[in-house]
C-alpha distance (Angstrom), angle and dihedral (degrees) to the residues before:
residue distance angle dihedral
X1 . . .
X2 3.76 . .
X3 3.68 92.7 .
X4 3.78 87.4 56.7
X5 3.48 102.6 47.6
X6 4.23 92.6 42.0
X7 3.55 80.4 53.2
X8 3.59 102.0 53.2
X9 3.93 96.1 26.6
X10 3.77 97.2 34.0
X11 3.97 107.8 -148.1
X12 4.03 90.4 -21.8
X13 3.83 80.8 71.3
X14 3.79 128.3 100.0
X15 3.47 114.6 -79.8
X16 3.65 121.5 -162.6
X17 4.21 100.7 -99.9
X18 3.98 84.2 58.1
X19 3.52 99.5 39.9
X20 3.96 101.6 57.5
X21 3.88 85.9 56.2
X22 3.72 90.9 48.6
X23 4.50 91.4 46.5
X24 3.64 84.9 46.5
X25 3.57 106.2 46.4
X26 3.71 112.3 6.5
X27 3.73 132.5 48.8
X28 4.13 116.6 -74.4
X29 3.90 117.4 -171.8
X30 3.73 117.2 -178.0
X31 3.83 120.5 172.5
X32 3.92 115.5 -154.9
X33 3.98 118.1 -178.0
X34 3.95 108.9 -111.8
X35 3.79 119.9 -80.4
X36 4.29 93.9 3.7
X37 4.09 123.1 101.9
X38 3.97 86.0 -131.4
X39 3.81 133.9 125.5
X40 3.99 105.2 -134.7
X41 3.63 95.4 163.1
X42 3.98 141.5 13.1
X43 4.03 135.7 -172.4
X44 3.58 126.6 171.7
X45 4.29 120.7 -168.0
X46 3.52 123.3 -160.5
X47 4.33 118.6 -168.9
X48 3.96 114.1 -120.0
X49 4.20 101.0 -103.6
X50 4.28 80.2 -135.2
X51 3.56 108.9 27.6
X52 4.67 102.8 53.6
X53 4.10 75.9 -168.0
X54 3.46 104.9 61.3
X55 4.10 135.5 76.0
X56 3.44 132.5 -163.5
X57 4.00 116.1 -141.8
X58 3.91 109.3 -152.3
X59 3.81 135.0 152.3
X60 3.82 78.7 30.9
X61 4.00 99.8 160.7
X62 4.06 142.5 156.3
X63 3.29 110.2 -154.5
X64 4.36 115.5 -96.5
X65 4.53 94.4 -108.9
X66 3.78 93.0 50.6
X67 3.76 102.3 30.3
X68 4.12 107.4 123.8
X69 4.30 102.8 38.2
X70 3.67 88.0 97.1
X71 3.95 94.8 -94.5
X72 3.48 92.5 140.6
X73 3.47 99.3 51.0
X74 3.69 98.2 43.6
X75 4.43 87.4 44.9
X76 4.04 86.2 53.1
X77 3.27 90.0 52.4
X78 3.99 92.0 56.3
X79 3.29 95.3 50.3
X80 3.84 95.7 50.1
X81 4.07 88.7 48.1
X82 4.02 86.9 44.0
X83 4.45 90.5 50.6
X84 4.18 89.9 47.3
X85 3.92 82.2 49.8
X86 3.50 97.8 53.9
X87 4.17 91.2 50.5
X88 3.95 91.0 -115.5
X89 3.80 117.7 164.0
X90 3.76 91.8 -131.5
X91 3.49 104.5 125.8
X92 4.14 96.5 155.2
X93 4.00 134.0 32.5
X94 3.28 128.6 -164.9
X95 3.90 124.2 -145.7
X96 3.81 119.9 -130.1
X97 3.73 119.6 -148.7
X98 3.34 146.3 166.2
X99 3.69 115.7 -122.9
X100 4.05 95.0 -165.5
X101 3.43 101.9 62.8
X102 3.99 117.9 129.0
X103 3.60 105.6 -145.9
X104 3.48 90.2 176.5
């Protein structure tokens, strides 16, 4: 998982001292395609300290080679059907972004 996020994310991503925090007390999606050992997608939520209702999406990535089939979209959607399973009170999410990337 850190691999895959430094990789997408470069050293914004996830390293391992802030992920274990985040597996063991936040919300950690990966998405792996069926019957392989590797990391496709990744999502990690964090609750708002004030607001018990609100999530904050970060590290929210597909990876580069299958970015634009509608992955994203369809792995979002998981994760919000997989939350309202679990009974959480999350009822918005905010994205996290960073506005000076050059993706040029």
């Amino acid at each position: 998982m850190v691999d895959f996020g430094l990789d997408i994310f470069g050293y914004l991503g996830m390293d391992e001292w802030g992920l274990v925090p985040q597996v063991r007390h936040g919300n950690v999606y990966v998405l792996k395609e069926e019957d392989k050992n590797s990391i496709i997608g990744l999502a990690i939520l964090m609750r708002d300290w004030e607001d018990l209702d609100k999530a904050y999406l970060f590290d929210y990535a597909i990876s580069e080679e299958l970015q634009g089939q509608g992955l994203g979209y369809y792995f979002l959607k998981a994760i919000i059907r997989n939350l309202k399973e679990q009974g959480t009170r999350i009822k918005k999410m905010g994205l996290t972004v960073d506005t000076e990337i050059n993706l040029t």
